[in-house]
N, CA, C and O atoms as a GROMACS GRO file, in nm:
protein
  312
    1UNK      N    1   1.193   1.462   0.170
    1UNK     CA    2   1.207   1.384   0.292
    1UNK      C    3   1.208   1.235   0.254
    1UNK      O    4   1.143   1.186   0.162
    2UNK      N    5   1.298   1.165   0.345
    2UNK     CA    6   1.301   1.031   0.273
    2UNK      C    7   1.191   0.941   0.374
    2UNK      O    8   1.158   0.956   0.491
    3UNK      N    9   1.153   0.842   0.268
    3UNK     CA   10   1.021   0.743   0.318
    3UNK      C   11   1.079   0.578   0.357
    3UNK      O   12   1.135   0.500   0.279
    4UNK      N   13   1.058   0.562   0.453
    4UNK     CA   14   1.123   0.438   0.476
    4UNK      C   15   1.009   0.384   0.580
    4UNK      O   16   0.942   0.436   0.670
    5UNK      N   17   1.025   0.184   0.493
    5UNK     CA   18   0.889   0.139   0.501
    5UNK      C   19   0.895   0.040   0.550
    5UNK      O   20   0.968  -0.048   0.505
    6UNK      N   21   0.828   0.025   0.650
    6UNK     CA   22   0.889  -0.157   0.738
    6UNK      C   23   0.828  -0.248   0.724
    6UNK      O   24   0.706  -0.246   0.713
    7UNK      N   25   0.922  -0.384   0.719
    7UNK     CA   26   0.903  -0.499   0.703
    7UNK      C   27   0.701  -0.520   0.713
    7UNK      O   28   0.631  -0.539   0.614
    8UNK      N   29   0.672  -0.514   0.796
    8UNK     CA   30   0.534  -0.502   0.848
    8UNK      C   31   0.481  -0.451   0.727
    8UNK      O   32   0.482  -0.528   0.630
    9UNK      N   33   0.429  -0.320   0.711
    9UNK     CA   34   0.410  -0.217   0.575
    9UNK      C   35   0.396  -0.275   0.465
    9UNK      O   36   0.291  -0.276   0.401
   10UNK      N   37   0.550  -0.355   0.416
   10UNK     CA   38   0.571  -0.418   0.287
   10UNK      C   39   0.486  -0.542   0.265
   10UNK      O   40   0.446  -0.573   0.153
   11UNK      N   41   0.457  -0.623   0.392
   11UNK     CA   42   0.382  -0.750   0.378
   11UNK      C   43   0.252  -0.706   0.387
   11UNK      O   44   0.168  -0.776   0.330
   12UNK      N   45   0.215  -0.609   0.443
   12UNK     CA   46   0.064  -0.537   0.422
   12UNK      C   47   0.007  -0.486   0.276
   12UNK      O   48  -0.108  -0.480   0.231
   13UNK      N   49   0.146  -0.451   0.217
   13UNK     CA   50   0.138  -0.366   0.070
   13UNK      C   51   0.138  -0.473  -0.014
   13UNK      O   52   0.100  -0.439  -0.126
   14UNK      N   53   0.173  -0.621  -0.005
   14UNK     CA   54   0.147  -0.722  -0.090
   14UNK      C   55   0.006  -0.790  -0.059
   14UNK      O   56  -0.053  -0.859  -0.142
   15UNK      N   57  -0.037  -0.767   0.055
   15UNK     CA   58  -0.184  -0.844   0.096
   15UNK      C   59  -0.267  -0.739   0.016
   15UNK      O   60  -0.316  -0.802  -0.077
   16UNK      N   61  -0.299  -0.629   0.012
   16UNK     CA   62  -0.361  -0.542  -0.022
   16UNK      C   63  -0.315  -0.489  -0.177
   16UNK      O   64  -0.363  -0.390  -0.233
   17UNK      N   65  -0.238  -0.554  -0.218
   17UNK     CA   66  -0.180  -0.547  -0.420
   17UNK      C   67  -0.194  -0.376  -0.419
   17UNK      O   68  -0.274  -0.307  -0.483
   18UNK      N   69  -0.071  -0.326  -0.308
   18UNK     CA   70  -0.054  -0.177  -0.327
   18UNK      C   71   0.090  -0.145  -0.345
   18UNK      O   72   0.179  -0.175  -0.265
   19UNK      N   73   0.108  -0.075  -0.474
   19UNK     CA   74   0.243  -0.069  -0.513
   19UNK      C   75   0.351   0.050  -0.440
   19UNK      O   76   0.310   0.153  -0.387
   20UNK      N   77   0.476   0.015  -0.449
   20UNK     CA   78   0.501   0.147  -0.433
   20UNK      C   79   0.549   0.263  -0.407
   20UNK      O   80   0.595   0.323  -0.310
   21UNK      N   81   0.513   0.295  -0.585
   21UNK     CA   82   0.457   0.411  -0.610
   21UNK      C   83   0.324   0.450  -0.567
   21UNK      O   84   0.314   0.572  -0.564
   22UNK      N   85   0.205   0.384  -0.528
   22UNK     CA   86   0.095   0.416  -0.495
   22UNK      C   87   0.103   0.478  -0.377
   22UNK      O   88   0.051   0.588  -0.356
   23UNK      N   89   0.185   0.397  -0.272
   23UNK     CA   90   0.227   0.430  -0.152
   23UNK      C   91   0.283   0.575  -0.121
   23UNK      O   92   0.244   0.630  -0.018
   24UNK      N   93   0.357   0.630  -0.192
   24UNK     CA   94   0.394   0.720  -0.234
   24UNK      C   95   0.341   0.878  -0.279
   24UNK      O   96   0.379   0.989  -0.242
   25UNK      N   97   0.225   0.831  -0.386
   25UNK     CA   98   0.198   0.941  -0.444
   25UNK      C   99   0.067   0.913  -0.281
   25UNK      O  100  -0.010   1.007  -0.297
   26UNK      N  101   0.040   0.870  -0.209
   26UNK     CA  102  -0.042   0.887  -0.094
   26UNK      C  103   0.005   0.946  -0.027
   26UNK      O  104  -0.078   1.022   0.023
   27UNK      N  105   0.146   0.969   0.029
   27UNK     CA  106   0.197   1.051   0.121
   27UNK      C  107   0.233   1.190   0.050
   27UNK      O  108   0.243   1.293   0.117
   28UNK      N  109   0.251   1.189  -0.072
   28UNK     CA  110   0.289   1.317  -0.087
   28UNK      C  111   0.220   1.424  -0.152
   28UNK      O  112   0.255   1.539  -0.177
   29UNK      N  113   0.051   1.322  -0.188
   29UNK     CA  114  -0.058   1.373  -0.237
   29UNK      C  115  -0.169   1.333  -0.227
   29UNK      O  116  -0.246   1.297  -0.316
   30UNK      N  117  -0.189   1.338  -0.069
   30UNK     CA  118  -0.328   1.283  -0.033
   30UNK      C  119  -0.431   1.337   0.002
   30UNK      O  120  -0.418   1.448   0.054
   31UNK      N  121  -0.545   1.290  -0.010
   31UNK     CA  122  -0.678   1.339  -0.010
   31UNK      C  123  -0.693   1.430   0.166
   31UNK      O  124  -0.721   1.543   0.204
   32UNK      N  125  -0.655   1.293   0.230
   32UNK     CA  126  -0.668   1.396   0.361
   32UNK      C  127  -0.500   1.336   0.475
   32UNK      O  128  -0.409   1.253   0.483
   33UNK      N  129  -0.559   1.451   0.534
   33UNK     CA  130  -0.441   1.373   0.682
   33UNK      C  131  -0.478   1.399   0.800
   33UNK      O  132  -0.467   1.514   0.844
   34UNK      N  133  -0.524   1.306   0.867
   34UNK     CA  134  -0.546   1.276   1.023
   34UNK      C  135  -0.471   1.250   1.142
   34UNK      O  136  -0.401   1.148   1.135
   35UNK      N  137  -0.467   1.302   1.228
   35UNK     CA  138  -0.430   1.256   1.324
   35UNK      C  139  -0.425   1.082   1.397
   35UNK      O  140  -0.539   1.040   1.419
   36UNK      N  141  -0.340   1.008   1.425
   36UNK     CA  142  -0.315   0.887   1.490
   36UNK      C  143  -0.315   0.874   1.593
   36UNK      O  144  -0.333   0.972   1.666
   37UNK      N  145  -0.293   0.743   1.646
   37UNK     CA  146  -0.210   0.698   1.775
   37UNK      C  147  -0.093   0.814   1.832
   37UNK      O  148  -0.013   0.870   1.757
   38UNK      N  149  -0.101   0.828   1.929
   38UNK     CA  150   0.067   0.890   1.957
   38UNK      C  151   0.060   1.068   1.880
   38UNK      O  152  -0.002   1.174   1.890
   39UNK      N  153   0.182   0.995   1.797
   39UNK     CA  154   0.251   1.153   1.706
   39UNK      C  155   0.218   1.045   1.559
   39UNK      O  156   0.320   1.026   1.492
   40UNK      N  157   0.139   1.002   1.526
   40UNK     CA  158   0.134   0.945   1.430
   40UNK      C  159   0.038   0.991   1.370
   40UNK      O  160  -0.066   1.014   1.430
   41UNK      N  161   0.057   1.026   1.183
   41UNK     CA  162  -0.043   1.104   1.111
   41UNK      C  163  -0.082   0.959   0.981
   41UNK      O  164  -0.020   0.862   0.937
   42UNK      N  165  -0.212   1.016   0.962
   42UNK     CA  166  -0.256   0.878   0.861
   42UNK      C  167  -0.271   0.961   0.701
   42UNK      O  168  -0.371   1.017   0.656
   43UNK      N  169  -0.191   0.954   0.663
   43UNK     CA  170  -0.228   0.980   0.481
   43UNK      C  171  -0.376   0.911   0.434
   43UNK      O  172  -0.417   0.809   0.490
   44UNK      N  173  -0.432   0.960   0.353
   44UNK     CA  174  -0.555   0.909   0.334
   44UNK      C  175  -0.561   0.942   0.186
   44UNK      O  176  -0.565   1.062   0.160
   45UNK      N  177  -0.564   0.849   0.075
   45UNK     CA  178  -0.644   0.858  -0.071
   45UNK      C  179  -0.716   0.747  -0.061
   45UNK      O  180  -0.706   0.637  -0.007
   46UNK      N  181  -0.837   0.842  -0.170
   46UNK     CA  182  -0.931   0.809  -0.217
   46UNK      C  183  -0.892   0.695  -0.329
   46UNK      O  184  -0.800   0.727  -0.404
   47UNK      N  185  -0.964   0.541  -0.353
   47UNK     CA  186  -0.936   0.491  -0.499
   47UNK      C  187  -1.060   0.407  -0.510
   47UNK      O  188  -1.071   0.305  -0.442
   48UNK      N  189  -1.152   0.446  -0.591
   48UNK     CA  190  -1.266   0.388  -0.626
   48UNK      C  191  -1.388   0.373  -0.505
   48UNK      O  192  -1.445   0.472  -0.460
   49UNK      N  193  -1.415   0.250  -0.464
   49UNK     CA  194  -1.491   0.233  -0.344
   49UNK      C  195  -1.387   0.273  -0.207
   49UNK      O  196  -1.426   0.322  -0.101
   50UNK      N  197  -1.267   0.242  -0.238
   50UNK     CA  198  -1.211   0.217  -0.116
   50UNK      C  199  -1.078   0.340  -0.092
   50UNK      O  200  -1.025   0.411  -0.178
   51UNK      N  201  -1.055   0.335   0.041
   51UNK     CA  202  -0.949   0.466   0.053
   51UNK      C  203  -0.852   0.407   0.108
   51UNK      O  204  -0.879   0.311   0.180
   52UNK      N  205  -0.705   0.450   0.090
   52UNK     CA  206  -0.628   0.390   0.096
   52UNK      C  207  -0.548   0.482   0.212
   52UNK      O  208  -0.521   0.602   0.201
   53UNK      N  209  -0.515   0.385   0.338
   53UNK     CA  210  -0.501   0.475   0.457
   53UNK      C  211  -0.325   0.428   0.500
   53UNK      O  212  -0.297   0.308   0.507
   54UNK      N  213  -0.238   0.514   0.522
   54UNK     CA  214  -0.082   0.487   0.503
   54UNK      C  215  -0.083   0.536   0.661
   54UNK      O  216  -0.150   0.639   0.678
   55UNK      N  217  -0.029   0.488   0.767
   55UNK     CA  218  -0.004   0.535   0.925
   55UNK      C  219   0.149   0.564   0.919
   55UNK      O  220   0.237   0.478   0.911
   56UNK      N  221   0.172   0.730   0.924
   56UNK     CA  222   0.317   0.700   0.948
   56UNK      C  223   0.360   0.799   1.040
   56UNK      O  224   0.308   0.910   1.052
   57UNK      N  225   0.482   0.745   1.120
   57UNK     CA  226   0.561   0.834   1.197
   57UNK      C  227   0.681   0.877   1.128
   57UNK      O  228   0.763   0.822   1.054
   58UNK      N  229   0.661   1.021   1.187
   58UNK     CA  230   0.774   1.080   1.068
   58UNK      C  231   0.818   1.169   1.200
   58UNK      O  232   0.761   1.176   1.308
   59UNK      N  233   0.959   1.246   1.146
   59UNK     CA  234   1.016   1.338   1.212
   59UNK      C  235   1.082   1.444   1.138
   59UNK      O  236   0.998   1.485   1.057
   60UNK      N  237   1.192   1.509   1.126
   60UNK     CA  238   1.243   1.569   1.046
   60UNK      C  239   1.295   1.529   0.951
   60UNK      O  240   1.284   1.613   0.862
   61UNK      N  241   1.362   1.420   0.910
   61UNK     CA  242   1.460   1.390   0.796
   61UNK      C  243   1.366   1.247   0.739
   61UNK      O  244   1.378   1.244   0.616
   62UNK      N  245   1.276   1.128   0.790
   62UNK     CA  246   1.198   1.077   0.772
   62UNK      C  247   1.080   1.059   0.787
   62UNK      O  248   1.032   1.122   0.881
   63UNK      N  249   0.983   0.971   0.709
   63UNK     CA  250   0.892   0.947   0.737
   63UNK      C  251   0.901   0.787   0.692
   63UNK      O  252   0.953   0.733   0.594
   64UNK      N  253   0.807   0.722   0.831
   64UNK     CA  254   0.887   0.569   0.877
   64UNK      C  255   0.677   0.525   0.854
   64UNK      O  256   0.574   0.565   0.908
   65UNK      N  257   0.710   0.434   0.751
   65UNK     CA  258   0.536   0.423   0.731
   65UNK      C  259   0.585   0.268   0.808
   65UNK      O  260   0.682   0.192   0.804
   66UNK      N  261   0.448   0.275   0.880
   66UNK     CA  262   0.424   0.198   1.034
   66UNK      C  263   0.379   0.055   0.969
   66UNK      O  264   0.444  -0.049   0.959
   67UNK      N  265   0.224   0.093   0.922
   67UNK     CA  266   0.109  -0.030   0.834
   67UNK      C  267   0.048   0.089   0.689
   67UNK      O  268   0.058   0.210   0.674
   68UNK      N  269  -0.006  -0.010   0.613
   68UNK     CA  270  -0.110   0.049   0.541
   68UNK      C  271  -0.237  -0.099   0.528
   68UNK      O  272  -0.231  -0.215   0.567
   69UNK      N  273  -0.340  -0.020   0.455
   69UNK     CA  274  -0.416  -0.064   0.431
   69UNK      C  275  -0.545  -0.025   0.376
   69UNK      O  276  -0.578   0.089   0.407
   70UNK      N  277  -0.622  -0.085   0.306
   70UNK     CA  278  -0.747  -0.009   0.212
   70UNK      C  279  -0.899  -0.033   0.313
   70UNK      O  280  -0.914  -0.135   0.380
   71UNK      N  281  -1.010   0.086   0.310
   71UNK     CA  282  -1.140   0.010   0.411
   71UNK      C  283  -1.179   0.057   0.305
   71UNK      O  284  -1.116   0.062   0.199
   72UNK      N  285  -1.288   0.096   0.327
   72UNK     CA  286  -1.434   0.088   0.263
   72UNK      C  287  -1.461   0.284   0.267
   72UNK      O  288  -1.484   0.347   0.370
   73UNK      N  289  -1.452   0.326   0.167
   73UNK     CA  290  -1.434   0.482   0.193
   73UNK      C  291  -1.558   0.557   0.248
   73UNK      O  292  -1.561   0.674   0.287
   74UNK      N  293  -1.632   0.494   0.245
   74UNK     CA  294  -1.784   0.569   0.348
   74UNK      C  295  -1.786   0.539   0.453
   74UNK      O  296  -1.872   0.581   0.531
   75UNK      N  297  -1.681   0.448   0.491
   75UNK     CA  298  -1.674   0.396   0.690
   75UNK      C  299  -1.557   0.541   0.754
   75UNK      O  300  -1.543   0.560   0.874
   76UNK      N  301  -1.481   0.634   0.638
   76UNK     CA  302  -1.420   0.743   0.676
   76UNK      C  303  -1.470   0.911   0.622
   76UNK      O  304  -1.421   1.024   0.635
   77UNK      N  305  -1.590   0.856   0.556
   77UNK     CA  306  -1.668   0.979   0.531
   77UNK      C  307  -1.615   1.108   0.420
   77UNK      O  308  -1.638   1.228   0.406
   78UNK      N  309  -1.506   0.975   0.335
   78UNK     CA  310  -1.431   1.080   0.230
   78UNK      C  311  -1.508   1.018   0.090
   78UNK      O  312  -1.483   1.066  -0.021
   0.00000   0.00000   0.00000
């Protein structure tokens, strides 16, 4: 399925020094997946202290990553 990443996303993925490939191996091998906003599912890996959380809306032929961003991985209990 193809991943396509918006403007928004990309300036989030440089504030947060997340590459990506990081971005990536999160959606297609992540620790967990949650439910969102809407129809929107959150990819979730684990990386050190912090977990790295990808929001994306997807449908059949894409998945359209919304924002990302890293918290504090005991504020999501992984």
């Amino acid at each position: 399925m193809k991943i396509e990443i918006t403007e928004h996303a990309k300036e989030r993925m440089q504030e947060y020094d997340v590459s990506e490939d990081l971005l990536k191996d999160t959606i297609n091998n992540p620790d967990t997946i949650t439910e969102g906003y809407g129809s929107r599912k959150i990819y979730q890996k684990k990386l050190n202290h912090y977990m790295l959380r990808v929001i994306v809306e997807e449908n059949k032929e894409i998945k359209r990553v919304i924002t990302v961003y890293k918290a504090r991985s005991e504020r999501y209990g992984i």
